[in-house]
Phi, psi and omega in degrees: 000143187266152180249132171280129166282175106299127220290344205235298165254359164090355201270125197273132173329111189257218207247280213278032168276110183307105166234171149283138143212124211289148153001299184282357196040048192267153152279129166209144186306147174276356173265009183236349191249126184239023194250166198320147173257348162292359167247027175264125198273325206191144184213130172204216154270146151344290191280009165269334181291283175332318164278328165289338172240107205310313144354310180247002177277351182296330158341308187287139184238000000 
């Protein structure tokens, strides 16, 4: 199964990591991401974010 990392510190996504998520449907730690917040679509954990966009449940780990 493939694991999503971040984009920012390279660190594979764990359940309870609080992240973004961007325009582009990129994942990122909300402690890594420093870029405008009008291009954050959504923020949660990982897994309620995985469970929410059917996109990312092949994701999970």
């Amino acid at each position: 199964m493939l694991k999503i990392h971040c984009p920012i510190c390279r660190n594979v996504l764990q359940e309870t990591d609080v992240v973004l998520l961007d325009i582009i449907n990129t994942l990122i730690h909300v402690r890594c991401y420093t870029g405008p917040y009008d291009l954050i679509t959504d923020k949660g954990t990982y897994k309620e974010l995985s469970e929410k966009y059917s996109f990312l449940q092949e994701f999970v780990h």
